[in-house]
C-alpha positions in Angstrom: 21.7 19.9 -4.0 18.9 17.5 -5.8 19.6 14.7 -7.8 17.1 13.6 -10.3 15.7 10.0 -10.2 15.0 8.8 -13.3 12.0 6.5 -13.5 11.7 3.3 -15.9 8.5 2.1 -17.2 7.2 -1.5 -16.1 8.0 -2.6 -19.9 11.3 -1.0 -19.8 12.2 -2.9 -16.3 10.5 -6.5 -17.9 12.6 -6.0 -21.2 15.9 -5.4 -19.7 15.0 -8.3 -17.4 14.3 -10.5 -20.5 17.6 -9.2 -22.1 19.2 -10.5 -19.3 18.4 -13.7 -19.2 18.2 -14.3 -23.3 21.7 -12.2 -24.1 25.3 -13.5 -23.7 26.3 -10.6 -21.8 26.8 -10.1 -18.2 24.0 -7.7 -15.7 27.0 -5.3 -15.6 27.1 -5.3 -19.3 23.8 -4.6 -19.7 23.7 -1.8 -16.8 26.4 0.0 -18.8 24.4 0.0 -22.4 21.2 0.8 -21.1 22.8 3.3 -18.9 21.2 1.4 -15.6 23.1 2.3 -12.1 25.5 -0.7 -11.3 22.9 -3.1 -9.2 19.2 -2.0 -10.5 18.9 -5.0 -12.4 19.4 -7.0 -9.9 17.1 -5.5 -7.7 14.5 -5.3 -10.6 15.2 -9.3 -10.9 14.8 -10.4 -7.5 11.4 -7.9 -7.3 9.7 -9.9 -9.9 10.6 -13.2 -8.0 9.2 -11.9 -4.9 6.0 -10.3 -6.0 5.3 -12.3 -9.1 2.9 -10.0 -11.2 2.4 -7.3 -8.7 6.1 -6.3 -9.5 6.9 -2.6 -11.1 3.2 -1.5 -9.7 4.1 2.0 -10.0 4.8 5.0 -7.4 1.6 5.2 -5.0 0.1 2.2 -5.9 -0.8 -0.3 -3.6 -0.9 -4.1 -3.7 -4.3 -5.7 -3.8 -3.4 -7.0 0.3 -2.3 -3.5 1.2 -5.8 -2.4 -0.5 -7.9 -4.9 1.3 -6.5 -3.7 4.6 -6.7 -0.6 4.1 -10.3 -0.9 3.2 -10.9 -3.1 6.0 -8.8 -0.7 8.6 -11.4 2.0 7.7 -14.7 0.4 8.2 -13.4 -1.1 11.6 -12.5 2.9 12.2 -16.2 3.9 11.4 -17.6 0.4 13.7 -15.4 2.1 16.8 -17.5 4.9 16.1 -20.5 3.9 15.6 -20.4 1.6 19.3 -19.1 4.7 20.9 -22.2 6.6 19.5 -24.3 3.9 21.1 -22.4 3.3 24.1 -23.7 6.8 25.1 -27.0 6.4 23.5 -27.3 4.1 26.0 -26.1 6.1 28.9 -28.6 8.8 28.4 -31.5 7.1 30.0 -29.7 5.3 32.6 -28.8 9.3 33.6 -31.9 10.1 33.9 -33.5 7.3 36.2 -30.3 7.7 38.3 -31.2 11.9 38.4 -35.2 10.5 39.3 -36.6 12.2 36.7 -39.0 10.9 33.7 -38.7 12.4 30.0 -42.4 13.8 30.9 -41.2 15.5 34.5 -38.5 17.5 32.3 
């Protein structure tokens, strides 16, 4: 058995926050006339207090840290690489004097 999420825009979540803090009536109020599960608008509240305008980005969208490390996570991958490809660059000759033989001998 499913249930189906629904999913509220950014505006819709910063207007009923507004309404919230403008109107007379209580969160619970306001849950039950914009047909809102008992709670959301408190958690859509304390969101924007925490993340300031990065709040409500959006399903698979990242923060601008969680970009940055990302970005930086995947050049330090292709660095590791790139000294391992060197690290046996660099092994190669030091093979070959151990072996006693010259490139020209081969």
């Amino acid at each position: 058995m499913s249930t189906n999420r629904r999913a509220y825009t950014r505006d819709f979540k910063q207007e009923a926050i507004r309404l919230s803090e403008t109107s007379h009536k209580t969160s619970a109020e306001l849950e039950a006339d914009l047909g809102l599960p008992t709670g959301l608008l408190a958690k859509w509240k304390r969101q924007l207090a925490e993340e300031g305008k990065e709040a409500f980005r959006g399903q698979g969208r990242l923060t601008a840290t969680e970009t940055e490390m990302r970005q930086l996570r995947q050049e330090n991958e292709v660095l590791r690489q790139e000294r391992e490809i060197l690290k046996k660059a660099l092994a190669i000759p030091s093979t070959s004097l151990r072996t006693g033989f010259t490139r020209s001998q081969r």
